[in-house]
C-alpha positions in Angstrom: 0.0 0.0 0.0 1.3 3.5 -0.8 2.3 5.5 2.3 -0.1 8.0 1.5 -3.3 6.2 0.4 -5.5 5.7 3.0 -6.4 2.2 5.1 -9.1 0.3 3.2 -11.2 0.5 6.7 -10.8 4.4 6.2 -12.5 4.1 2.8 -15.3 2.0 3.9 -15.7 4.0 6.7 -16.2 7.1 4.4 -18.0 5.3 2.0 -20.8 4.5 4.6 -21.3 7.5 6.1 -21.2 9.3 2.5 -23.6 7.1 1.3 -26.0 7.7 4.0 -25.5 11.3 4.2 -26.3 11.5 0.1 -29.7 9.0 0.7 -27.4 6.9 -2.2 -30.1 4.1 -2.8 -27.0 1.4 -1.8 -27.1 2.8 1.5 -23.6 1.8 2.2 -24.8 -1.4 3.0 -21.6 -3.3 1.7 -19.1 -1.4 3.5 -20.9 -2.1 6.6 -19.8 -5.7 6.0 -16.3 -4.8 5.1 -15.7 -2.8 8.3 -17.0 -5.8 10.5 -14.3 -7.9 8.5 -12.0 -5.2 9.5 -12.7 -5.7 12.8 -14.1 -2.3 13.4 -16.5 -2.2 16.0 -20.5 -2.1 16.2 -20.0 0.7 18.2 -17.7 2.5 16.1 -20.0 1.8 13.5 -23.2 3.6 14.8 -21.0 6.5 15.5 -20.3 7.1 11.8 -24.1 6.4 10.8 -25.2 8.2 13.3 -22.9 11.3 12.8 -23.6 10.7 8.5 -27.9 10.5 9.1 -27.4 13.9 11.7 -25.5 15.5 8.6 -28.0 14.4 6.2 -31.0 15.5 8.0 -29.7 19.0 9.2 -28.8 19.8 5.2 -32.6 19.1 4.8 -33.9 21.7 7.3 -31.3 23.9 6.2 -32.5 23.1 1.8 -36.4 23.3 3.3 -35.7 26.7 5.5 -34.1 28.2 2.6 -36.7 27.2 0.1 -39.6 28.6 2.5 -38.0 31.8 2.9 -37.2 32.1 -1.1 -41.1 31.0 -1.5 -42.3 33.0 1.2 -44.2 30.3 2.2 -44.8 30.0 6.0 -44.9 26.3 7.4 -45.9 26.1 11.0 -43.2 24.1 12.7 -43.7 20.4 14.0 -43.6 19.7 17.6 -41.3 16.6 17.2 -38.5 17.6 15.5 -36.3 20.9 16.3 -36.6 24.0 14.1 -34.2 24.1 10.9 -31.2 26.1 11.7 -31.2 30.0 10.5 -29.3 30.8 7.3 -28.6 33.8 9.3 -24.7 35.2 8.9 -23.2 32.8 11.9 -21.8 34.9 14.6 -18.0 35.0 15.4 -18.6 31.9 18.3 -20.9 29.6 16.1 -19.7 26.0 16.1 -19.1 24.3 12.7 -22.2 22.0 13.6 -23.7 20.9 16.3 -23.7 17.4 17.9 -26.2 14.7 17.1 -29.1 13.7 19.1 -26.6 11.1 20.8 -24.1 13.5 21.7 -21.6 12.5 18.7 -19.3 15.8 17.3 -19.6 15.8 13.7 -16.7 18.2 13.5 
């Protein structure tokens, strides 16, 4: 292996959580399989999908936020999930993201 390319767990790792973030109809179902046979844990597993689903879903609210305010349409906002970020300038001391609903950094 070159000294620069990347592990093949790396890849797979990538792969899955690029493939869920993009709703890729494959779901990254086979790299799943390949990181068990890498001996990467469950654990370290459901981090990555959970971190790549938390990415997916806040591009969402921020695509339908921006599309409501482009429309001017005004959506009352569902109790169950939180409200779609602002598109708002960020301040000086906004994070990059925020963590997902288990607590996992995406950044």
């Amino acid at each position: 292996m070159a000294e620069s390319a990347l592990h093949p767990s790396i890849v797979a790792l990538v792969s899955l959580a690029a493939n869920i973030a993009a709703s890729h109809p494959k779901k990254g179902l086979c790299q799943i399989e390949r990181l068990r046979g890498f001996g990467i844990s469950e654990e370290q597993i459901a981090m990555a999908v959970d971190i790549a689903r938390h990415i997916r879903d806040e591009a969402g609210q921020m695509l339908d936020a921006a599309f409501d305010e482009e429309a001017k349409l005004t959506v009352a906002p569902q109790t169950a999930v939180s409200p779609a970020p602002t598109l708002d300038k960020p301040s000086a001391k906004a994070a990059c993201c925020t963590p997902t609903a288990k607590g996992n950094a995406c950044c």
